[in-house]
C-alpha positions as semicolon CSV with decimal commas, in nm:
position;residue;x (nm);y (nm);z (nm)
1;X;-1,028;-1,372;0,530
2;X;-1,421;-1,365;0,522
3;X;-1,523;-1,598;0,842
4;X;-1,171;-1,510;1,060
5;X;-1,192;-1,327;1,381
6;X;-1,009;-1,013;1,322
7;X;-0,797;-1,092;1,673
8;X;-0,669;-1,341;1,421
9;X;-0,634;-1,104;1,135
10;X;-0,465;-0,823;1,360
11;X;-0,338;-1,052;1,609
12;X;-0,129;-1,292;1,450
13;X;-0,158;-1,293;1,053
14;X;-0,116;-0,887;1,015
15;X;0,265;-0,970;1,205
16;X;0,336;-1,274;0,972
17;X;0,621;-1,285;0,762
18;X;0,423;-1,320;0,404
19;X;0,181;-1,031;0,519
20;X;0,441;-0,797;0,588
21;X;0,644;-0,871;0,288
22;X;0,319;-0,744;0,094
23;X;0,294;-0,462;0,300
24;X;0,622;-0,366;0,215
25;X;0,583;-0,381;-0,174
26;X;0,257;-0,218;-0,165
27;X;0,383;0,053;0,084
28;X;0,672;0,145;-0,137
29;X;0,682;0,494;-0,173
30;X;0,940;0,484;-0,420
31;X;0,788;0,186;-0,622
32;X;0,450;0,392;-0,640
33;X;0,662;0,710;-0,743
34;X;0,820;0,503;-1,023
35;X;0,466;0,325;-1,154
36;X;0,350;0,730;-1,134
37;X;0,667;0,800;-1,407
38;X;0,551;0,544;-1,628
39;X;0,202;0,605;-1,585
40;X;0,265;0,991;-1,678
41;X;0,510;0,874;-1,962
42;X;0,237;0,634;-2,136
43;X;-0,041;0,872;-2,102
44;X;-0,260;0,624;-1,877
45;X;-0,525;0,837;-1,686
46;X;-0,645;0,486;-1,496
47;X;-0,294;0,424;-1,416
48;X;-0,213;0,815;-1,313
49;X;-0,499;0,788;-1,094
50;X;-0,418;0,475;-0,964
51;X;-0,081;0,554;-0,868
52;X;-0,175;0,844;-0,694
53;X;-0,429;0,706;-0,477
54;X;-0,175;0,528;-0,359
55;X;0,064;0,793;-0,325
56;X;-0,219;0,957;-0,112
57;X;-0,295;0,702;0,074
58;X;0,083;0,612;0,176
59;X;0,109;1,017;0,266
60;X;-0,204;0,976;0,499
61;X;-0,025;0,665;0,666
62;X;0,247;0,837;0,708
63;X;0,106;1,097;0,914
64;X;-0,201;0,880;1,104
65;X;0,004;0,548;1,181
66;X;0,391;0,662;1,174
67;X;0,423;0,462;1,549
68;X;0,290;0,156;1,448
């Protein structure tokens, strides 16, 4: 994306079909939640953390961008 004019980026490409079929994976809370389970259940501190970055982060969209 290095080079594109973000009016591009958050114009056109953020509203695409593949982008928000990514969006919707990686904004799973319930996926996240589950990779947190197995993360606990193996022991993994990267994966622990990991997980709840991204728990974090989905809780903090939640609040900042829930009318988007």
């Amino acid at each position: 994306m290095l080079g594109t004019d973000p009016k591009i980026v958050f114009g056109q490409l953020y509203f695409s079909d593949t982008w928000q079929s990514i969006f919707w994976v990686d904004n799973s809370i319930i996926l996240w939640g589950i990779g947190l389970g197995l993360a606990l259940a193996l022991r993994s501190r990267w994966a622990i953390a990991l997980c709840c970055a991204a728990l974090l982060h989905l809780g903090l969209d939640l609040m900042l961008h829930h009318d988007d």
